[in-house]
C-alpha positions in Angstrom: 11.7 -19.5 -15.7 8.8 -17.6 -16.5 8.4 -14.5 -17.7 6.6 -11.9 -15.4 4.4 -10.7 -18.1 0.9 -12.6 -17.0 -0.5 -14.5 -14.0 -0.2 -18.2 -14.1 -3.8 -20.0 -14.5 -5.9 -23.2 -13.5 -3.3 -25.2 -15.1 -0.1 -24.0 -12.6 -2.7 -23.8 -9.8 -3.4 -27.7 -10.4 0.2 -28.9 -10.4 1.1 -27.2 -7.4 -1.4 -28.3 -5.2 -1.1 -31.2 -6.4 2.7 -31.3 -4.8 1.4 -29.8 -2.2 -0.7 -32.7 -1.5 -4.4 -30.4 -1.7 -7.3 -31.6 -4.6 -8.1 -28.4 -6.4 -11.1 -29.8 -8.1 -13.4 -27.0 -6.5 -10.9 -24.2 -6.5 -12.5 -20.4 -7.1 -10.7 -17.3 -7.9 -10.5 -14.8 -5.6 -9.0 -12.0 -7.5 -5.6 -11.2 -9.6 -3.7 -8.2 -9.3 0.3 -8.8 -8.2 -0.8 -12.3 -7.7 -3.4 -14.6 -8.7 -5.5 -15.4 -5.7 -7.4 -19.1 -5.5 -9.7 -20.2 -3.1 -9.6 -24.4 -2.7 -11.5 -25.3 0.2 -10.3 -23.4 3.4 -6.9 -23.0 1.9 -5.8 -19.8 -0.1 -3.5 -20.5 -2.5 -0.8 -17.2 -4.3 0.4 -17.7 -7.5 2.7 -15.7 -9.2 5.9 -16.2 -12.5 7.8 -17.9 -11.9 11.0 -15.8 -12.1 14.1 -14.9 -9.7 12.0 -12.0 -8.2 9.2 -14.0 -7.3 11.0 -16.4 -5.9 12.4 -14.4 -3.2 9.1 -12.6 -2.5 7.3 -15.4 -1.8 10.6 -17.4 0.5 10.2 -13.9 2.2 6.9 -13.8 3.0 6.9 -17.2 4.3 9.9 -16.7 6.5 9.3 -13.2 8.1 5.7 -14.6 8.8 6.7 -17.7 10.2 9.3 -15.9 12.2 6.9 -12.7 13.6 4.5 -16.0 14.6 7.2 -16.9 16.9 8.1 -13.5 17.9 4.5 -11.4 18.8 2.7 -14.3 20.3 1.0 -11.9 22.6 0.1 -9.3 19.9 -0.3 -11.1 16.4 0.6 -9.2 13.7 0.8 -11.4 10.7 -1.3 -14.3 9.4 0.7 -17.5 9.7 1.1 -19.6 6.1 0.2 -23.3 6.1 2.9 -25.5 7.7 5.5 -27.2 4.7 7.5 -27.0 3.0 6.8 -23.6 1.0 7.1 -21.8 -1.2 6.0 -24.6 -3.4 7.6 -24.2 -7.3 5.8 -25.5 -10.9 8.4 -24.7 -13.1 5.9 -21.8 -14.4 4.6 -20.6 -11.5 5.3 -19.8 -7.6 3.0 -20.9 -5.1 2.3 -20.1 -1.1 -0.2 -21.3 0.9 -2.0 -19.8 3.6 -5.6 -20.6 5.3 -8.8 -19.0 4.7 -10.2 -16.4 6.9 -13.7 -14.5 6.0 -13.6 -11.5 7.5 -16.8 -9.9 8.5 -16.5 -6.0 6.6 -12.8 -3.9 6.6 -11.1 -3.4 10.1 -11.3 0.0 11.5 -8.3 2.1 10.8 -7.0 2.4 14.5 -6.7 -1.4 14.6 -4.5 -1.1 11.0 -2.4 1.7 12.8 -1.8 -0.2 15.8 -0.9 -3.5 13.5 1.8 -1.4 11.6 3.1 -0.3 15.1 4.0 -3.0 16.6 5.2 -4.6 13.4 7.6 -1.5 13.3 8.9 -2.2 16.9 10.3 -5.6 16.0 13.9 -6.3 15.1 15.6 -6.9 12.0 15.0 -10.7 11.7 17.7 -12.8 12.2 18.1 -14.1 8.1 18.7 -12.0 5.2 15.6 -9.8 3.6 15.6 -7.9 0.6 16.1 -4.3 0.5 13.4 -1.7 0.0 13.7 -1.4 -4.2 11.8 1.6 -5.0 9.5 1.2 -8.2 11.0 -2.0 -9.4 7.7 -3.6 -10.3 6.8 -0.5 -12.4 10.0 -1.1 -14.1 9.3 -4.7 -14.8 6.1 -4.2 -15.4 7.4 -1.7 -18.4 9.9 -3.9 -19.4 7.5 -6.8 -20.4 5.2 -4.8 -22.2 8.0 -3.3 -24.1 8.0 -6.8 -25.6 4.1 -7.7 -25.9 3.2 -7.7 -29.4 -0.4 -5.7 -28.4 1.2 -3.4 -25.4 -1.2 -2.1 -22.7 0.6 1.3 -23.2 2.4 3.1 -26.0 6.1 4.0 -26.3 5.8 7.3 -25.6 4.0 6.7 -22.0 6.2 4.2 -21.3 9.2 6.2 -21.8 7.3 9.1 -20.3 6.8 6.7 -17.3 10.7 5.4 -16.9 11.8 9.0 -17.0 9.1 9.7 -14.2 10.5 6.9 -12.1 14.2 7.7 -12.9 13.4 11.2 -10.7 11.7 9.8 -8.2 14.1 6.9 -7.4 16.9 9.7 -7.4 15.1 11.5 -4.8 14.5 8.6 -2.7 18.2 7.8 -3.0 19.1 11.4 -1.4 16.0 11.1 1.0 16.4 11.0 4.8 13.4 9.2 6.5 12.5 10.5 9.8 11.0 6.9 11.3 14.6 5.0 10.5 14.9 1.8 8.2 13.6 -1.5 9.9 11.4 -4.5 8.7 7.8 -2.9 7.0 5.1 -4.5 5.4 5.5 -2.2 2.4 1.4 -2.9 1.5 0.0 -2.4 4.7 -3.8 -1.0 4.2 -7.4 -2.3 5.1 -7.8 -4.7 2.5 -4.8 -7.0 3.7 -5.9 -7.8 7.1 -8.2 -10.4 8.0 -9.6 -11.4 11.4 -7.8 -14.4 13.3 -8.8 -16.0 16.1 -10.5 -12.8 16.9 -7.8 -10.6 16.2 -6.9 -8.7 13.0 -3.4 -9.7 11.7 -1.8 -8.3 7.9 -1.4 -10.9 4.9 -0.3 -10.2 1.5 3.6 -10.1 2.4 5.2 -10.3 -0.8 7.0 -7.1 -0.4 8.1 -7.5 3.2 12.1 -6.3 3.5 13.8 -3.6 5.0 13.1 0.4 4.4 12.0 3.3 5.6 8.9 2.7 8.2 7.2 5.7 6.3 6.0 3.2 3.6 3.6 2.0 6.1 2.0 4.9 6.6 1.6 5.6 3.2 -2.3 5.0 3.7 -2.6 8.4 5.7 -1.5 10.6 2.6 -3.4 13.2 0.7 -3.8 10.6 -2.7 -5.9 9.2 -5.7 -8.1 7.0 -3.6 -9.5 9.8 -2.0 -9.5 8.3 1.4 -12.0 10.4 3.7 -9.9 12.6 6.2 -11.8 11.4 9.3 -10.5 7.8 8.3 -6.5 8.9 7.9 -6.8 10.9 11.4 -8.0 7.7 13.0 -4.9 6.0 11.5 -2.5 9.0 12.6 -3.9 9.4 16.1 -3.5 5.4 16.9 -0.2 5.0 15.1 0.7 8.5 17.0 2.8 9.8 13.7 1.7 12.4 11.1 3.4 11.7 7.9 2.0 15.0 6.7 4.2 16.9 9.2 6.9 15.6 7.2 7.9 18.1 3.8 8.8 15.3 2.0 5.6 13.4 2.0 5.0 13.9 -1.9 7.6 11.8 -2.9 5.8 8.9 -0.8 2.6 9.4 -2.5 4.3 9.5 -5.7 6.2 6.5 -5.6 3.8 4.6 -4.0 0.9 5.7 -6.9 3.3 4.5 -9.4 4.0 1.4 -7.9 0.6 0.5 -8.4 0.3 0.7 -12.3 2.7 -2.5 -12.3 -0.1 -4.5 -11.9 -2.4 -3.0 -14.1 0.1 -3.0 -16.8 0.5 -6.7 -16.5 -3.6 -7.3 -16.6 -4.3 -4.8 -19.4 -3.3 -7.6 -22.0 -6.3 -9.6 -20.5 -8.6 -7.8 -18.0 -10.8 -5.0 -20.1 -11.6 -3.5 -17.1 -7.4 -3.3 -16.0 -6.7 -1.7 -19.5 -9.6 1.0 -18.7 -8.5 1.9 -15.1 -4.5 1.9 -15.8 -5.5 4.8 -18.9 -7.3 6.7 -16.4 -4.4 6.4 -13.8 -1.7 7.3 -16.4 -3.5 10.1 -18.0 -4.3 11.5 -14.2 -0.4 11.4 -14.3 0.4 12.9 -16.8 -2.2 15.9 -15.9 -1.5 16.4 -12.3 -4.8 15.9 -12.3 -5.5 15.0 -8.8 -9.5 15.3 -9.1 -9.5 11.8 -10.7 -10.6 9.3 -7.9 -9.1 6.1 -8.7 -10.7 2.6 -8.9 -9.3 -1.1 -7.6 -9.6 -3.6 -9.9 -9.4 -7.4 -9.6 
């Protein structure tokens, strides 16, 4: 298997549409972050390592969206992948396929709220889904630049970093979540939904399993992105939950900021403008400097 230290290229995107029976000759890239995203036609095609983790991301996503296609007919909340089988394996790389939507501008955040909703008044699906794993792609992340031989960070933030995580993974583990365990999106913001058939439905379901519904509403926290308070009260009001009456809420934040330097960690080795943002993020960190607005980069 791969390891899960870079995104696989044009190369791994050409073999597997070429088993999956698609001509990638005019294929575009859309963006990489967790994933590297390709556009071939009307067909978006996901590619990740592949390694054992990946693997079951990607089987996950296409069964819990397959199966919420069959179980919210009358209120779609998930975009449903390409039919085949999937996911669709190189022997470097992991592949889903899903079809293209253009979406005209973000989706207003009542319709997120009310996505996330009914998503959180399904059941537990009838076949096995990984448990919520708190900050494991930070630690995979740090483990594969442990071993670059340029690392995107140095030892001392990386160790800095795994303590960091080792406290707030202990907290989660003693943490009781008001909203109860169930299937959750565990990414669920405005840039993964896309309008279908006229209706806005959530993509990007790599880290679909079962936790605590509270890392949906992540989104409505107090955090680096600096998300205008008029745009989290929309979200609140629809989804008809305030995670800020909860006193733990800080520990959401927090784990759900350091998720996010996994992927910049992996693109620092390649992507200038990745290596520039994660410095900024860590050093925010490290500073509790909460001032620093951060940037997405693709």
């Amino acid at each position: 298997m791969a390891a899960d230290d870079a995104l696989p290229g044009l190369a791994e995107l050409e073999k597997a549409c070429r088993t999956y029976g698609l001509s990638s000759t005019r294929a575009q890239l859309l963006h990489q972050r967790s994933n590297a995203v390709w556009l071939v036609d009307d067909t978006v095609v996901r590619l990740a390592p592949d390694t054992t983790l990946r693997r079951r991301r990607a089987a996950t996503s296409i069964a819990v969206t397959r199966w919420l296609a069959n179980t919210t007919t009358e209120s779609a909340v998930a975009l449903n992948p390409l039919p085949g089988p999937q996911p669709v394996l190189t022997g470097a790389a992991v592949a889903t396929f899903w079809p293209y939507r253009a979406s005209p501008g973000r989706p207003p955040a009542a319709d997120v709220a009310r996505l996330v909703r009914c998503l959180h008044a399904q059941p537990v699906p009838p076949f096995s889904i990984p448990k919520y794993q708190p900050l494991q792609r930070l630690h995979d992340a740090l483990d594969a630049d442990d071993v670059r031989e340029e690392p995107a960070l140095t030892c001392q933030e990386r160790t800095w970093l795994r303590a960091r995580a080792h406290e707030l993974i202990a907290a989660f583990d003693t943490t009781a979540f008001p909203l109860g365990q169930g299937l959750v999106h565990a990414d669920a913001h405005d840039e993964n939904v896309v309008l279908d058939n006229d209706r806005w439905v959530l993509i990007d379901w790599d880290n679909a399993c079962l936790g605590p519904r509270e890392l949906d509403l992540a989104g409505t926290l107090p955090d680096h992105f600096h998300t205008p308070n008029s745009k989290r009260a929309e979200f609140v009001n629809a989804y008809g939950y305030d995670l800020l009456d909860w006193p733990d809420w800080p520990l959401l934040r927090d784990i759900t900021e350091y998720h996010s330097l996994g992927s910049y960690i992996r693109l620092a080795a390649t992507v200038p403008q990745a290596a520039r943002e994660l410095r900024r993020r860590v050093e925010s960190l490290r500073t509790a400097d909460r001032s620093v607005v951060w940037q997405t980069v693709s």
